[in-house]
C-alpha positions as CSV (number, residue, x, y, z in Angstrom):
1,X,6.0,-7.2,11.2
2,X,6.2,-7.0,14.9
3,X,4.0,-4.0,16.5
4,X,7.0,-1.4,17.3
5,X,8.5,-2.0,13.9
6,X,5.4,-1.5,12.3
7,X,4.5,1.7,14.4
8,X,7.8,2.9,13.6
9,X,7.6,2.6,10.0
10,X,4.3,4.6,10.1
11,X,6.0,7.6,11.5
12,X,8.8,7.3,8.5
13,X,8.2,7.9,5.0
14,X,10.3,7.6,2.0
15,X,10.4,9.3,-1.3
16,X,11.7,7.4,-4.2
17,X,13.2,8.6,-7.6
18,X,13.2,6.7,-10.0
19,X,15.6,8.3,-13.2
20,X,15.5,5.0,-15.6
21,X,13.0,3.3,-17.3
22,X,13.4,0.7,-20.0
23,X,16.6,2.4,-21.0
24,X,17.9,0.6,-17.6
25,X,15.2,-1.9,-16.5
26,X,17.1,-3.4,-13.7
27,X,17.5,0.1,-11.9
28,X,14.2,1.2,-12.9
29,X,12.7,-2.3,-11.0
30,X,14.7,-1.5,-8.1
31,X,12.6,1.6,-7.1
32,X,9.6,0.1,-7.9
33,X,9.9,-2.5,-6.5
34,X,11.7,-0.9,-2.9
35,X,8.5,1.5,-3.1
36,X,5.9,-1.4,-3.0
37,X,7.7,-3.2,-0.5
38,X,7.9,-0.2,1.8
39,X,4.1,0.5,1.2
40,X,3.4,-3.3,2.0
41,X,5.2,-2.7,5.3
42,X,3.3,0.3,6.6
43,X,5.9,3.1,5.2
44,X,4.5,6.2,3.8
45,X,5.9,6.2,0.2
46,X,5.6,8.9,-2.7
47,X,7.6,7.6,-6.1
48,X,8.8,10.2,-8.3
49,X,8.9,9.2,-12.2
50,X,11.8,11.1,-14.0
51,X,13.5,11.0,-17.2
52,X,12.6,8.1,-18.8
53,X,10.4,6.5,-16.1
54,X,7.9,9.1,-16.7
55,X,6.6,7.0,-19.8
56,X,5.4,4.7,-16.8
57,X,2.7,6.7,-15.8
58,X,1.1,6.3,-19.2
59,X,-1.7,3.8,-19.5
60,X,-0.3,0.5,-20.9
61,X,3.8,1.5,-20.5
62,X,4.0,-0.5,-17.1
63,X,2.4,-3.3,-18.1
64,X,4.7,-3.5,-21.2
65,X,7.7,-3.5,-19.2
66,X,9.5,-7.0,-18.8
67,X,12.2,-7.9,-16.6
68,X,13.0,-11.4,-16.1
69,X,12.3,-12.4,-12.5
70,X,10.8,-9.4,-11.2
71,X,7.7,-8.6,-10.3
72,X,5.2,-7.2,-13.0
73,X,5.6,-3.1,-13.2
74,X,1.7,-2.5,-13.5
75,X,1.1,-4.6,-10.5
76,X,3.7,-2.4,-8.5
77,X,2.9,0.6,-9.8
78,X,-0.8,-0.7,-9.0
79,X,-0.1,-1.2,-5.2
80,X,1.7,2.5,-5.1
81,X,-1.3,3.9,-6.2
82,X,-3.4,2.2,-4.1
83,X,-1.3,3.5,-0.8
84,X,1.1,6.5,-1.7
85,X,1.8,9.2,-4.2
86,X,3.2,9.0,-7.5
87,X,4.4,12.1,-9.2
88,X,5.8,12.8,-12.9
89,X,8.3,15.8,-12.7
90,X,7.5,18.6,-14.5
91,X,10.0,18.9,-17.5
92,X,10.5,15.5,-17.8
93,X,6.6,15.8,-18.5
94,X,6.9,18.9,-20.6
95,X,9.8,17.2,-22.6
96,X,7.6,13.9,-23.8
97,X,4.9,16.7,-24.2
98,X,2.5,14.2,-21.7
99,X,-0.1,16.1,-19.4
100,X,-1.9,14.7,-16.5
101,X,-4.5,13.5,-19.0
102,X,-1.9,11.5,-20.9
103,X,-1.0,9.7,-17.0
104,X,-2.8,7.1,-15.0
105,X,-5.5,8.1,-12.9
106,X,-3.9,9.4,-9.9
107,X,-0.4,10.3,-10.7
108,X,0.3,14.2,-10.5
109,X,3.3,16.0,-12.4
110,X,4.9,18.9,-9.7
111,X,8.3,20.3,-9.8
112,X,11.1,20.9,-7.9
113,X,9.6,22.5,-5.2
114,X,7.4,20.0,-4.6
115,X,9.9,17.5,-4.4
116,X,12.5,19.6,-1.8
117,X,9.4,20.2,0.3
118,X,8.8,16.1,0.7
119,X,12.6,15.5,1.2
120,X,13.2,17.8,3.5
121,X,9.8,16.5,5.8
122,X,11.2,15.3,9.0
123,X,11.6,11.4,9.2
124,X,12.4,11.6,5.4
125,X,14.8,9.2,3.7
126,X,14.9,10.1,0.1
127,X,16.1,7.2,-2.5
128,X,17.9,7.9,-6.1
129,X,17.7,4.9,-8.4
């Protein structure tokens, strides 16, 4: 990445939704896999779980999850970790009765407000898969 790209990609950050999980694996590996590409490149990244992507965050889900020619979920989840945030919502949380000691080490479950407050952060883009 050339040195302005890369510096401006530092000043960006993107927060990514993800609202499948194996119920629609294909859209569910989109946003993982946009979210470890833009932490690879320098981008600032936090990855919501919702719906049925929340059962990601559980220890052992992601590395279950098979999609032919795609990168392994653990291993993108794995990298996300390593350099952004990620974050079960709240009821989706509260539905599959899963607390934070149910979750990988390091994802958090916040709400709403939590959420608004990151998308609305200037230099913001905010993704929906």
């Amino acid at each position: 990445m050339r040195r302005e790209h890369y510096a401006l990609a530092m000043n960006r950050a993107l927060v990514i939704k993800a609202t499948a999980g194996e119920d629609a694996p294909e859209r569910c590996n989109q946003a993982f896999t946009v979210a470890a590409a833009a932490v690879a490149s320098g981008v600032r990244v936090s990855l919501w779980l919702t719906g049925e992507a929340s059962w990601l965050a559980v220890p052992g889900r992601a590395a279950k999850f098979t999609l032919p020619h795609a990168a392994p979920l653990n291993d993108l989840l794995d990298l996300v970790l390593a350099q952004g945030t990620v974050t079960v919502c709240t009821q989706c949380a509260a539905r599959r009765e899963l607390t934070v000691d149910d979750l990988v080490d390091g994802v958090r479950i916040a709400g709403a407000p939590s959420f608004v407050e990151e998308i609305t952060e200037e230099g913001v883009q905010a993704l929906v898969y």
